[in-house]
Structure formats: structure tokens, C-alpha cells
C-alpha positions as CSV (number, residue, x, y, z in Angstrom):
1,X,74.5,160.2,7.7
2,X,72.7,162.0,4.4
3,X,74.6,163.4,2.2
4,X,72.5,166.7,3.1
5,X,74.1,166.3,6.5
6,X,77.5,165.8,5.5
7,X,76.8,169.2,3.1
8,X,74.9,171.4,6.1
9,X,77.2,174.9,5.9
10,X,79.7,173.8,3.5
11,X,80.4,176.0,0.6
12,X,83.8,174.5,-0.5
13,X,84.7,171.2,-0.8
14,X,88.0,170.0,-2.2
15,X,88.4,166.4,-3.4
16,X,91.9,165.2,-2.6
17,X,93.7,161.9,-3.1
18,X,95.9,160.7,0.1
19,X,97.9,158.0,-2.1
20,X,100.0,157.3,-5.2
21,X,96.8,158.8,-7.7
22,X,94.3,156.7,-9.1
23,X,92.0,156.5,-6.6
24,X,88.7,157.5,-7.7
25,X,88.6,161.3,-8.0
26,X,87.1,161.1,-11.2
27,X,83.6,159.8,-10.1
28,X,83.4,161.6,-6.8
29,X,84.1,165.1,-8.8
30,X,81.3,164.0,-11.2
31,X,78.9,162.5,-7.9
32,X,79.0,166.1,-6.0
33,X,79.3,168.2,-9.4
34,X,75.9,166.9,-10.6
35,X,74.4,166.8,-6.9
36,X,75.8,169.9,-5.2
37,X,78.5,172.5,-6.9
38,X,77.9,174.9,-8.9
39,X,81.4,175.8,-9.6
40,X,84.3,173.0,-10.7
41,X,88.1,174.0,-10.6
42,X,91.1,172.1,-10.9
43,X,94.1,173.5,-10.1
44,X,96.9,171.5,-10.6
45,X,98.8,169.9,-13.2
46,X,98.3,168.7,-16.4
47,X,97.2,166.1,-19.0
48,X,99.1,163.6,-17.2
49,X,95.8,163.3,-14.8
50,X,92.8,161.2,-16.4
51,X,89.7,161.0,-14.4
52,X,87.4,158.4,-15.6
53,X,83.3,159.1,-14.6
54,X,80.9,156.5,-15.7
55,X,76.9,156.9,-15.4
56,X,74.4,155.3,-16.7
57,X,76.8,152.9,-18.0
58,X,78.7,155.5,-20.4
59,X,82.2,156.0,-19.8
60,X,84.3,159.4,-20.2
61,X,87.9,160.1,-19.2
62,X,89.4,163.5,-19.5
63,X,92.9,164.8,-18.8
64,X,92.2,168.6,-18.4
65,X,89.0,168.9,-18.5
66,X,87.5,169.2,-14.7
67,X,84.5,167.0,-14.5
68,X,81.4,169.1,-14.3
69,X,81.8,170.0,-17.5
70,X,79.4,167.3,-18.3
71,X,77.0,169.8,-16.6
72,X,77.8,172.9,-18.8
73,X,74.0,172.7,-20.0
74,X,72.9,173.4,-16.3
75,X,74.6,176.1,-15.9
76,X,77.6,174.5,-14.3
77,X,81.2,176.8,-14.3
78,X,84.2,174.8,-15.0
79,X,87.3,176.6,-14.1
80,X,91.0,175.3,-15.6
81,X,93.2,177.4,-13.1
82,X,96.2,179.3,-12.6
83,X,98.2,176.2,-11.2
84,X,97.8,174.3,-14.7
85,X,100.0,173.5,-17.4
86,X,97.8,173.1,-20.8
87,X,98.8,171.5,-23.8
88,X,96.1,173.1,-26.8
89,X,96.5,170.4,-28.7
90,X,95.0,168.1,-26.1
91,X,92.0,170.6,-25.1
92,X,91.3,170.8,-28.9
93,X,90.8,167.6,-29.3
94,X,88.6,167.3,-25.9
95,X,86.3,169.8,-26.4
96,X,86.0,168.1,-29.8
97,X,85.2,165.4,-28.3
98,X,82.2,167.4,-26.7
99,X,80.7,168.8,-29.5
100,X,80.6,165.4,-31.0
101,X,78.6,164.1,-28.3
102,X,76.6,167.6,-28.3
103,X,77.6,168.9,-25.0
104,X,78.5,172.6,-24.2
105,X,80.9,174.6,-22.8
106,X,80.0,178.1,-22.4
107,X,80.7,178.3,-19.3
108,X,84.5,177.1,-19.3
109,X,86.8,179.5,-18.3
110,X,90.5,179.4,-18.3
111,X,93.2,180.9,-16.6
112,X,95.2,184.0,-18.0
113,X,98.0,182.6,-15.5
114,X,97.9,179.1,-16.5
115,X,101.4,178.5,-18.5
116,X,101.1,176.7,-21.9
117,X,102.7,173.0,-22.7
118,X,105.0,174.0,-26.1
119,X,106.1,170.9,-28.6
120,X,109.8,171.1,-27.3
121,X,108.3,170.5,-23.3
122,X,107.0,167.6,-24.6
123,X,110.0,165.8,-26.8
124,X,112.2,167.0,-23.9
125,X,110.0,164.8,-21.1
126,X,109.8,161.8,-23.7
127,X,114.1,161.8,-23.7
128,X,114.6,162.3,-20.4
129,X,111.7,161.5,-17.8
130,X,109.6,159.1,-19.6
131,X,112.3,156.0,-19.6
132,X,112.3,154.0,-16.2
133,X,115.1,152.0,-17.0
134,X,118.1,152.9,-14.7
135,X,116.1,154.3,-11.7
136,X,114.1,156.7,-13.9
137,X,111.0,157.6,-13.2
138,X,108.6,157.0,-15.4
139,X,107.2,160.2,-16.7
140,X,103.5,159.9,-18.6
141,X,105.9,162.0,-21.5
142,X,103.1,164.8,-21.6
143,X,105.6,167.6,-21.3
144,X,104.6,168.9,-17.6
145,X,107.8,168.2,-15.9
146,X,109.6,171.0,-17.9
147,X,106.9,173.1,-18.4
148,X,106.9,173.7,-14.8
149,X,110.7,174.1,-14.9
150,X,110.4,176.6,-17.3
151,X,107.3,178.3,-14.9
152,X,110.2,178.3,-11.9
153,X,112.8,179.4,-14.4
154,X,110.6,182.1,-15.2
155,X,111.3,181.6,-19.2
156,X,107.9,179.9,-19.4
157,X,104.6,180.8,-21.4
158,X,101.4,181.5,-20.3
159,X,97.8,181.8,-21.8
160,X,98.2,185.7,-22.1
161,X,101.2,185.6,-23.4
162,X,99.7,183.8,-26.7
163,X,97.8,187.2,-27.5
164,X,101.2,189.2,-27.7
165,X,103.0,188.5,-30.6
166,X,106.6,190.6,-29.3
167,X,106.0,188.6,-26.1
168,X,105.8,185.3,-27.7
169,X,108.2,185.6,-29.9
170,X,110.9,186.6,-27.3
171,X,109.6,184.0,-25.6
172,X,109.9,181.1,-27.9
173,X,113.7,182.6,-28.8
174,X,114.6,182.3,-25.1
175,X,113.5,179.2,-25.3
176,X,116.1,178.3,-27.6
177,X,118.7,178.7,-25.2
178,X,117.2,176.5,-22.5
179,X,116.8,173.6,-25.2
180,X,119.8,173.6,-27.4
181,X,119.1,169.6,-28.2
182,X,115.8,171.1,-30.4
183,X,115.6,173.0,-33.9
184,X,113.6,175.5,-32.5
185,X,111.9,178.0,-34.9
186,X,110.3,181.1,-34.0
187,X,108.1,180.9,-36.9
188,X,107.0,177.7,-36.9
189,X,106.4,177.1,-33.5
190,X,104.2,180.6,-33.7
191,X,102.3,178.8,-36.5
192,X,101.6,175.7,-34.7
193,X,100.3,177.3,-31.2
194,X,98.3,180.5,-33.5
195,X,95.1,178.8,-34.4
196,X,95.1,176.7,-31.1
197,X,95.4,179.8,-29.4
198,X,92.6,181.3,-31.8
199,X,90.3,178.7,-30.0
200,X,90.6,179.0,-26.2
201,X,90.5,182.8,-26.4
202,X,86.9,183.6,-26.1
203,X,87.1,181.2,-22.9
204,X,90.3,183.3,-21.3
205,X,89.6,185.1,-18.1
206,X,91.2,186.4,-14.9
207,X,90.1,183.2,-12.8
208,X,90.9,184.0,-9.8
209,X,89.4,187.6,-9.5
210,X,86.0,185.1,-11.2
211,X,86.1,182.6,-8.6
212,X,86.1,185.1,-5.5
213,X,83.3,186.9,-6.8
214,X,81.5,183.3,-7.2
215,X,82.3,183.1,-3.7
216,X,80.9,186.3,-2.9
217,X,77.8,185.3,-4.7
218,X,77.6,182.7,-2.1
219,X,78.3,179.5,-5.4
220,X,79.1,176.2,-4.3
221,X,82.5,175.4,-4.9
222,X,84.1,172.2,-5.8
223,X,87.6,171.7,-6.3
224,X,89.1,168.8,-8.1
225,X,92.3,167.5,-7.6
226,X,94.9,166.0,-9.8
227,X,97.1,163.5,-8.4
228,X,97.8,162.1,-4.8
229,X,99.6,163.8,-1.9
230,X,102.6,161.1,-1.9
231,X,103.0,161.9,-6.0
232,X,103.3,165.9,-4.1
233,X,106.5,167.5,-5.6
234,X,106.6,168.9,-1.9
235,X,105.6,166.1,0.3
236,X,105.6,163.3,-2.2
237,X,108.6,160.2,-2.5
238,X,110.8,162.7,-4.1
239,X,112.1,162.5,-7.4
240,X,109.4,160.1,-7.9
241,X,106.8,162.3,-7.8
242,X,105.1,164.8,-10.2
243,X,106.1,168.5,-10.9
244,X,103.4,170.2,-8.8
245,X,102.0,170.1,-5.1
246,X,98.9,167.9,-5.6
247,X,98.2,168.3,-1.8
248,X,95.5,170.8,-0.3
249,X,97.5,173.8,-0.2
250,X,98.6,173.2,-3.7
251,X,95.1,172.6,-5.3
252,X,94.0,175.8,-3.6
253,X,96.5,178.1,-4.4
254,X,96.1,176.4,-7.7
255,X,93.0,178.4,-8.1
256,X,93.3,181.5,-6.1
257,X,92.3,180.2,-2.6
258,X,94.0,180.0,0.7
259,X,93.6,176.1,1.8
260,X,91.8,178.4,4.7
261,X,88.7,178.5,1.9
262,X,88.2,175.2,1.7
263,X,85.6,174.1,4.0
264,X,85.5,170.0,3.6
265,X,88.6,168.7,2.5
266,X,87.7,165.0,1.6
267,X,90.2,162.4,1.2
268,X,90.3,159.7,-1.1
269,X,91.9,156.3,-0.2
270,X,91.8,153.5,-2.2
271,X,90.8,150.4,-0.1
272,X,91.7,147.9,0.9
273,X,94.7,147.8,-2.1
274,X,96.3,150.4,-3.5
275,X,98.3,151.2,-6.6
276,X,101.1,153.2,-8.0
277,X,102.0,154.0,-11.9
278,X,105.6,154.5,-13.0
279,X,108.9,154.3,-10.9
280,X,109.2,154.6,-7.0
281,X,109.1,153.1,-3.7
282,X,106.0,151.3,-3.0
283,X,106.7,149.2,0.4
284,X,103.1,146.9,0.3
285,X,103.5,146.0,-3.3
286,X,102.1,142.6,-4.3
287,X,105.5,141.0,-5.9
288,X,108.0,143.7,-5.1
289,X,110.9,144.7,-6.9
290,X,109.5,141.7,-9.2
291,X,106.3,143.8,-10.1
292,X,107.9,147.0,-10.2
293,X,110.3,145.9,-12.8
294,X,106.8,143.5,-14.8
295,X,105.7,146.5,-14.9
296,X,107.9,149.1,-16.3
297,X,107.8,146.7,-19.0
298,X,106.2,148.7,-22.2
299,X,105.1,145.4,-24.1
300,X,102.7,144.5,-20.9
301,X,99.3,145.9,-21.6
302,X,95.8,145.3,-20.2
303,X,95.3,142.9,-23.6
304,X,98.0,140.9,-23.2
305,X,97.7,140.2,-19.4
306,X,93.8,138.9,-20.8
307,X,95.4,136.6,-23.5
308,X,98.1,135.4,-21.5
309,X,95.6,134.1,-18.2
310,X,92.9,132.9,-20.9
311,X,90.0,135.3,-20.0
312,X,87.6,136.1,-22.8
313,X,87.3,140.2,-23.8
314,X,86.3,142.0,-26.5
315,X,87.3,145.5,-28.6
316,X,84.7,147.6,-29.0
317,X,85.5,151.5,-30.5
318,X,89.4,150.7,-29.4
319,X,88.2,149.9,-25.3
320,X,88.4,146.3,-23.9
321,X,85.6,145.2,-22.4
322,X,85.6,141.7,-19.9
323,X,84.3,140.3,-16.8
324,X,86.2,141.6,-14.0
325,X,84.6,138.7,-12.2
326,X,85.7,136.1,-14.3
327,X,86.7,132.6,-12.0
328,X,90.1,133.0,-13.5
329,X,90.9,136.4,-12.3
330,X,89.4,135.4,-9.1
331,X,92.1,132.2,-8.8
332,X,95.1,134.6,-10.0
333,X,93.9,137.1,-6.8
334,X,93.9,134.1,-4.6
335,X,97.7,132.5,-5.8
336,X,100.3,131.5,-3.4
337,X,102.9,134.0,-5.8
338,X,102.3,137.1,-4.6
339,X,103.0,138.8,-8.3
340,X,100.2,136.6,-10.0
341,X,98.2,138.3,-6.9
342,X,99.0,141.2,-7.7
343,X,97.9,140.5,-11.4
344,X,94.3,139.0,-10.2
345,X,93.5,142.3,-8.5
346,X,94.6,144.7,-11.5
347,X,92.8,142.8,-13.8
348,X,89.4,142.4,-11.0
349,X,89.8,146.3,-10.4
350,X,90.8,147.2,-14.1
351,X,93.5,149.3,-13.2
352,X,95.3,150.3,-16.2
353,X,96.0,154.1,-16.3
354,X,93.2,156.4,-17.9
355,X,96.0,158.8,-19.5
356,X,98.5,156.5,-20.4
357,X,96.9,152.9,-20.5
358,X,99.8,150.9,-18.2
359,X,99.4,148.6,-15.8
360,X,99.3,149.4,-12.3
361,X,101.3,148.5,-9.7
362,X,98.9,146.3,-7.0
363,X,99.5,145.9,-3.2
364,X,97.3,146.1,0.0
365,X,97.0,149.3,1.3
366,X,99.2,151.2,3.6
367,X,97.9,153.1,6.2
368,X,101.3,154.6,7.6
369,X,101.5,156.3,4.3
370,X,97.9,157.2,4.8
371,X,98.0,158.9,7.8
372,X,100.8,160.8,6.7
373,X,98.8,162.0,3.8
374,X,96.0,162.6,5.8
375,X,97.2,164.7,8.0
376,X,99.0,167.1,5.3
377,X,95.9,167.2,4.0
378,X,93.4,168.4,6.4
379,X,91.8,165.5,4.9
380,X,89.5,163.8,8.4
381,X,86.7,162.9,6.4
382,X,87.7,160.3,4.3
383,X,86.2,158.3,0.6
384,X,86.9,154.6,0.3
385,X,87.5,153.6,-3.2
386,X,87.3,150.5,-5.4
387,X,85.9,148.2,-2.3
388,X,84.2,145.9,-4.1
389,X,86.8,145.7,-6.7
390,X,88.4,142.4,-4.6
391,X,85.0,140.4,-4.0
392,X,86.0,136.7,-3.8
393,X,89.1,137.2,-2.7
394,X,89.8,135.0,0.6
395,X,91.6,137.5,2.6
396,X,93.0,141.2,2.4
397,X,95.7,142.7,4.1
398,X,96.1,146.4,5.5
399,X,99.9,147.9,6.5
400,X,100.0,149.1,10.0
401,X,103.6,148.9,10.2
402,X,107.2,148.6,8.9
403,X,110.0,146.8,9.8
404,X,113.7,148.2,9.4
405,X,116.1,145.4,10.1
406,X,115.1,143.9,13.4
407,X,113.2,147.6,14.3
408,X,109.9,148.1,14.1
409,X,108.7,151.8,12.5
410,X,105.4,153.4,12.8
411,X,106.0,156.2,10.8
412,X,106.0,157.2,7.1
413,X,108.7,158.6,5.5
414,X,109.2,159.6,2.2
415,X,113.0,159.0,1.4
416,X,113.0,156.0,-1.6
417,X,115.8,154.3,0.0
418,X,114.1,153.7,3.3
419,X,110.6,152.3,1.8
420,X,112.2,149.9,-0.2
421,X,114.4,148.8,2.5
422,X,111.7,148.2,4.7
423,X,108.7,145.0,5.2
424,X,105.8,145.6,5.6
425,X,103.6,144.8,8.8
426,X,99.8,143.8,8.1
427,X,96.3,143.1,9.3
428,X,95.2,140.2,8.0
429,X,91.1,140.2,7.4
430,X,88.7,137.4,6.0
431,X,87.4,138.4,1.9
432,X,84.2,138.6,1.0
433,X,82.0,138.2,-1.8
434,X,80.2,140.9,-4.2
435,X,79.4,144.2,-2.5
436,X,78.0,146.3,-5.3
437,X,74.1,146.3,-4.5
438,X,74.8,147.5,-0.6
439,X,72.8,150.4,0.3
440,X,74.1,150.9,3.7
441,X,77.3,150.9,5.6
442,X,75.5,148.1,8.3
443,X,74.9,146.0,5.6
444,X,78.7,145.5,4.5
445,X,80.7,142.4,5.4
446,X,81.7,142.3,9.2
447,X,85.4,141.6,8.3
448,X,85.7,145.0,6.1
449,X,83.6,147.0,9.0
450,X,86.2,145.8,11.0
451,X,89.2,146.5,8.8
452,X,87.4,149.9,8.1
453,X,87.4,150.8,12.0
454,X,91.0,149.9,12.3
455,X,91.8,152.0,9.5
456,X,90.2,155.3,11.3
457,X,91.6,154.3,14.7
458,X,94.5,154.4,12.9
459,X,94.4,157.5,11.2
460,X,92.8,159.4,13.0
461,X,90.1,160.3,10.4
462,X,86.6,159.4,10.0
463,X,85.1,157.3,6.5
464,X,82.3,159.2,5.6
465,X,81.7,157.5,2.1
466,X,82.4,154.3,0.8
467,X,82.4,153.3,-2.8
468,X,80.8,149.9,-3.8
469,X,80.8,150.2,-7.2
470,X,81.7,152.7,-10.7
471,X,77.6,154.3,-10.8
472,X,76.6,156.8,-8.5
473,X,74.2,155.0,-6.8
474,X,77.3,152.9,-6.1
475,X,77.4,154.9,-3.3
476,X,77.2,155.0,0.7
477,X,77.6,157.7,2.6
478,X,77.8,156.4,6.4
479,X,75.9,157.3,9.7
């Protein structure tokens, strides 16, 4: 199938993540924002998202920024919508980052709706969601948990509110009550969020009545999601999740639009391993409670996981840089111990989070929890991420099943204390070696065709595009 094929009538498409986050987003937003859209919104949470793009070798990450904004020069809209919680601070320094580099953004628009991430959101989150120790779960300490309280309280801020000065004020005082642990101070919190505010205001708009009328137009819309569906503070593993509904609906309404709009929902799955960042169930985890716990560990970095196995990297502008294919990282993916396995892939797959720089949790995927996502998300066209990430591993392993004592269960479900009581059932399929030059889906290994054809049996979907790789041409989309 061409990728004009998979396109023919679509004028929405909405890129979607059917796991824990992580999963590639970043580069698929970038492959059909420079290819197809001419319209990029995100609708949903905050800087705790990073999507990572790479081309031509260069590597960006932003956390609010959509993106297309890469493609500002061409014209390209990028939309920061209603469903957002923005910390100024952090877009300052992003689109400073763009100006260094010499790239626009004219056409950025944010949302009048969107509510605003204050100082006191963010040194509540650090006290009491960032810790994981004693079943906590492991916020990114960005401030968007009680931003969105405050949204659902209805004492929070948002953009337009920054312009009225009797509206902020009485505001910010409210505030007071809700966060009696804090010195707050009308003035100087005024005086901190004045000049940030002084910035985005020529790029304020009424987004959604913009983005219907680029429908009308007859624009191509892409939507970018934040997140993964099972991270969904409505569908996710609840209260490890985020603070906003990172599925379909959620993104949509995000920006204005009925989940009805979106004509291609695609789903990205991260095969065939998966990860999770933070606290929470994760029932396929390489290592179990063991990783969960290695991990929660703030002195384990991407750095020290290098110097402890011996593999060679170097610093360069404060990013490590290493062979992912190293002999060493492929032995630690092959070890008998399942937590040194687990190590071997982060470190092949370099999965250390964008936003917050901690190390993954690793296991093979689960397609129970798949299917569940997929089917909340309208998501039957489906991406496959980071394939070649485990080349030279000997085998792989994909979930098709739990078991519950001595009972077998064939369904997701998202209460914590049932997926860590249960074991996981697998597929077992033969590795293969380096898959990043494969132009065509007939050309990949017959073991991961296999796995790949289980998978959709499975659930129900259909792959449409498999990832081989970080570039663009990286790329198959399947017949």
C-alpha cells in the first residue's frame, strides 16, 4: 500500500498511542506533518509529553510544542489547544530555542481556553505526586496534575485570563485558599506570569472557531497526541495514570472536534516490547516488581547503566551518544536474568524519557492491553514502533494471555491490583538480526511477519506501517 492510498479521502488523521506513552508519536507527527497536513494540533496535556523527531540525523524533542512546527516556514499551522495545560516558562524557552536555530512561528496559535501552569501547580506536584516511594506514582513534577484539578475545581487560570488584571488577581487570591502550604503573593506571582504573558499574546486566538473554518477550507488536519490510552485518566490503570483523557475522544475534544471528525485514527504500538515510565502495573515487565522498584531509583540514569555494563559513550552539547548495537548490550538482551534483559533492550532501544530523562521500564509487549486500547480508540489501522530496536536478540515474546491463580484470562482490565497479580502468557518467536535498510514489508524476517499476523488476528486491527528505524525513510507502509 502507498502512502497516497492509505491518504485517498482522508482529511483528519489523529495519531494516538495504544500503550503506556513513548511509543513513537513524535516521528510519525513530524513523517505526515512534512508529507501531508497542513494543520498540527495537540490537544492534550502538558509539558510532561516529549516527542523526540530526528531527520537528517538532527534530533529535536519538544514538550508543548506540536511537531509541525518545524514546518512554520511552509506555511504549516500549529495549534496548542483548548485541552492543554501550558507552563510560559517552558514555551519561552522553546520557542527560544527556535529562533536560535532560525525557525519561525508565525503561524502558532494558542488557545484562549487552554488554562495556564502557575509556580504553586508546580511545587505542589513535586511534594506530592512526583515521589514513588510508598505506591506513589511517579509524577514528571511539571505541575499538570493540579492544574487540571484546579480546571475541574473551576478556580483555575486560563490564557485569557492573563489579559485581565481584576480577573487574575482574584484569581491568584483564590488560589491562596486551595494551597495554604505556599506563600502566595498576589503581586509577585502577577510579576512573574506578566512578561511571559506579554510574549504568547500576539499568538492567542479562539482555536476552535480557527480550526473549523480550516476545516471548512477543506485543510488537512493532523492531530497529535500526548500520551497513551492506558496512561487515559478515564480508561487508563487509574491512579497511575495522567490528569487528562489521552484517548481519541480526549485529543479531539481537546481541540474542538467531535472524535466523529477524525477520519483515520492511527494507533501506535510499540513492538514487539513495550515500556512504561513511573509507578503502575505493568504485567509483561522484564524483571518485575524487581525493575519497577530499579527503576524508581533517582541515582539510575542512562550514564550510569553505560559505565556500569562497560560500553563506550560520549557527551556531546549535554546528550550521550553510543552504539546501541554494541556486543555488550546485545549479551545483556540475551541474559538468562530477566532484569539484565530488560536492561539490554532499554539501552539497544535508548529508552530513557525525552521530558524527564529516566529509565524506562522494558517488557515484551502485551496485546490484551492492546486490544483494549484499540478498540477505545477507534484505532484499526495500526503503527509499529521501535522494531528494529531488538535486532540480535535470539527470541521475542508477545502476551496473549494472563493467568489468575490456576484461571486463565483473556481480557484486560485496568484495576492495579489485578495486573500485578496476574502472569503473563506469551508467544514465543525466533530474533532476528538488523532490520533498518528494509524497504518493504515482504522483505522483513519471517518470524516477526509471523508475530505481526498474530498480533492483528488478535486485535482485530490491521498494521498499516511499520517503523524500522528513527529517519523517515525508516519507514514501510504495508500492502
Amino acid at each position: 500500500m502507498s502512502l497516497s492510498h492509505l491518504l485517498k479521502d482522508i482529511q483528519t488523521i489523529a495519531i494516538i498511542c495504544n500503550q503506556w506513552g513513548d511509543t513513537g508519536k513524535g516521528k510519525f507527527s513530524d513523517y505526515f506533518a512534512s508529507e501531508w497536513a497542513d494543520v498540527i494540533a495537540r490537544g492534550t496535556g502538558g509539558n510532561n509529553a516529549g516527542h523526540t523527531v530526528v531527520r537528517d540525523g538532527k534530533e529535536r524533542t519538544f514538550h508543548l510544542l506540536p511537531a509541525g512546527i518545524a514546518y512554520d516556514n511552509l506555511g504549516k499551522i500549529n495549534i496548542l489547544g483548548n485541552g492543554m495545560v501550558l507552563d510560559f516558562q517552558v514555551l519561552s524557552a522553546e520557542l527560544d530555542d527556535l529562533e536560535n536555530e532560525g525557525i519561525s512561528y508565525n503561524n502558532l496559535m494558542i488557545s484562549k481556553d487552554a488554562h495556564v501552569i502557575m509556580p504553586y501547580h508546580v511545587a505542589r506536584d513535586r511534594v506530592v505526586n512526583q515521589p514513588q516511594k510508598n505506591g506513589g506514582i511517579g509524577s514528571t513534577g511539571k505541575g499538570i496534575g493540579p492544574c487540571y484539578a484546579d480546571k475541574i475545581a473551576r478556580c483555575g487560570i486560563r490564557v485569557s485570563d492573563l489579559f485581565d488584571q481584576d480577573i487574575l488577581a482574584s484569581k491568584i487570591k483564590k488560589a491562596m485558599l486551595f494551597y495554604p502550604e505556599q506563600d502566595l503573593n498576589v503581586e509577585k506571582t502577577t510579576a512573574y506570569i506578566a512578561p511571559l504573558a506579554r510574549r504568547i499574546k500576539p499568538l492567542v486566538r479562539d482555536t476552535i472557531a480557527e480550526l473549523h473554518e480550516l476545516i471548512r477550507q477543506g485543510k488537512k488536519i493532523l492531530l497529535e497526541g500526548a500520551q497513551g490510552l492506558l496512561l487515559s485518566i478515564e480508561h487508563g490503570t487509574y491512579p497511575y495514570v495522567t490528569s487528562s483523557d489521552s484517548s481519541l475522544n480526549g485529543t479531539a475534544a481537546g481541540v474542538g472536534l467531535s472524535a466523529k471528525a477524525i477520519d483515520l485514527p492511527l494507533g501506535t504500538v510499540k513492538f514487539p516490547f513495550m515500556t512504561r515510565v513511573g509507578g503502575g502495573p505493568f504485567p509483561t515487565e522484564l524483571g518485575s516488581t524487581a525493575s519497577e522498584k530499579y527503576c524508581q531509583d533517582e541515582e539510575i540514569t542512562q550514564e550510569l547503566e553505560l559505565r556500569k555494563y562497560e560500553i563506550p559513550y560520549e557527551m556531546e552539547n549535554g546528550k550521550i551518544h553510543y552504539d546501541t548495537k554494541n556486543e555488550k548490550i546485545r549479551d545483556l538482551m540475551n541474559s538468562a536474568d530477566p532484569l539484565q534483559q530488560g536492561v539490554g533492550i532499554r539501552l539497544a532501544a535508548a529508552e530513557y524519557g525525552a521530558t524527564t530523562g529516566r529509565p524506562r521500564r522494558t517488557g515484551w509487549t502485551d496485546a490484551l492491553a492492546a486490544k483494549y486500547a484499540i478498540k477505545i480508540n477507534a484505532t484499526s489501522k495500526i503503527i509499529l514502533t521501535k522494531t528494529d530496536a531488538i535486532a540480535g536478540a535470539r527470541n521475542f515474546s508477545v502476551c496473549y494471555g494472563y493467568i489468575d491463580g490456576s484461571t486463565k484470562q483473556s481480557t484486560f482490565r485496568t484495576e492495579p491490583a489485578f495486573l500485578r497479580r496476574v502472569s503473563p502468557v506469551y508467544n514465543q518467536y525466533e530474533g532476528y538480526q538488523d532490520i533498518s535498510s528494509v524497504k518493504c514489508s515482504g522483505q522483513l524476517p519471517p518470524s516477526l511477519q509471523k508475530a505481526i499476523s498474530d498480533f492483528e488476528k488478535f486485535t482485530e486491527s490491521s498494521v498499516a506501517i511499520v517503523s524500522v528505524g528513527r529517519e523517515m525513510d525508516q519507514t514501510i507502509v504495508r500492502d
